[in-house]
C-alpha positions as CSV (number, residue, x, y, z in Angstrom):
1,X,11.2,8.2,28.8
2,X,13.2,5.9,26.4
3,X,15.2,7.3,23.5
4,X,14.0,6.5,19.9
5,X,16.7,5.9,17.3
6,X,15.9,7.5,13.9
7,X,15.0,5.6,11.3
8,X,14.7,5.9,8.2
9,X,11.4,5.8,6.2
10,X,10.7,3.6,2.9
11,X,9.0,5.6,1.2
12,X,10.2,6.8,-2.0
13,X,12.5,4.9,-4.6
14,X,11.5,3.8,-8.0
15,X,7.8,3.4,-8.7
16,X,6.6,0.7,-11.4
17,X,3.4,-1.2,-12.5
18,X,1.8,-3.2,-15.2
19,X,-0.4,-1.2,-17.2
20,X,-3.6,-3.0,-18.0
21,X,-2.4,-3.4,-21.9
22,X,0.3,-5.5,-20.3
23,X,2.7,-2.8,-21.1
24,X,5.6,-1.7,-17.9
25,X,5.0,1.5,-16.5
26,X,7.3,3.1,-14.0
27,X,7.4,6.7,-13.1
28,X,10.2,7.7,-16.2
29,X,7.2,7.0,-18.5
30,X,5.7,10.0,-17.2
31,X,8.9,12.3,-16.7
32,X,7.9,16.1,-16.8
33,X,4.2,15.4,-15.4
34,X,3.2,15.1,-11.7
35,X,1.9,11.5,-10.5
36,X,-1.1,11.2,-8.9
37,X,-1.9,7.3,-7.7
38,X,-4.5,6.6,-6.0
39,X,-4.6,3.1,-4.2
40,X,-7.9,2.0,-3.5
41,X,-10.0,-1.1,-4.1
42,X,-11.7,-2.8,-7.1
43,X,-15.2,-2.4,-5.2
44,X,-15.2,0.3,-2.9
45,X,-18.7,2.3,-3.3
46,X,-18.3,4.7,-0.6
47,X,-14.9,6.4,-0.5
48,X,-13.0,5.2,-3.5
49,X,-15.7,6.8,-6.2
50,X,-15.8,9.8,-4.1
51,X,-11.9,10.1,-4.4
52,X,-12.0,9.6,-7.9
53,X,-14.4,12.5,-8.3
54,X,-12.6,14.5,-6.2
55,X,-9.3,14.0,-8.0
56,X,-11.0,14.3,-11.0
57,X,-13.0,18.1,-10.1
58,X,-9.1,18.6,-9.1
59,X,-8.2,18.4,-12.4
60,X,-10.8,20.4,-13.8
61,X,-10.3,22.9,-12.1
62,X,-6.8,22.8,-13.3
63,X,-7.5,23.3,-16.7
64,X,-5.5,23.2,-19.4
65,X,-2.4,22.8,-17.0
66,X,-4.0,19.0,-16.2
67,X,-1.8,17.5,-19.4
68,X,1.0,18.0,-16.9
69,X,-0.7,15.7,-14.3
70,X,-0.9,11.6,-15.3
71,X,-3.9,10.1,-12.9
72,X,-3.3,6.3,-12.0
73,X,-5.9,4.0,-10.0
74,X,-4.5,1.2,-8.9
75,X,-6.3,-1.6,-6.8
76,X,-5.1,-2.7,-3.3
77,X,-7.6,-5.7,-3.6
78,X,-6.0,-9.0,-2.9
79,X,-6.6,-11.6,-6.1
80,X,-8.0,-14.5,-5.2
81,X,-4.9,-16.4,-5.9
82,X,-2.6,-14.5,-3.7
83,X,-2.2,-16.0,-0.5
């Protein structure tokens, strides 16, 4: 059997986006409240609106305590001009 070397992951490091205003968001905006993005696709009947609800029952359930938790969707569909 052949010896992996570790390496490590990606993940993590500074979040940012555009919000749809125009306006830069990065995860200091929201400093003090739990992130919850959801990557998904701009049309996506079957799983993405189910998600949605289910991260939104999630915050119902919650209660008052989901002002600490900022929801974002953002779209993993390719725009027509990207290549």
């Amino acid at each position: 059997m052949r010896r992996r070397e570790f390496v490590p992951s990606l993940v993590g490091g500074i979040v940012s986006w555009w919000a749809p205003d125009g306006t830069a968001v990065a995860e200091q905006t929201y400093r003090g409240k739990w992130l919850v993005i959801y990557f998904g696709y701009t049309f996506c009947p079957d799983i993405c609106s189910t998600t949605m609800m289910e991260i939104a029952g999630a915050l119902k359930t919650l209660g008052p305590r989901a002002n600490l938790v900022q929801t974002y969707h953002r779209s993993a569909s390719r725009h027509p001009r990207v290549v």
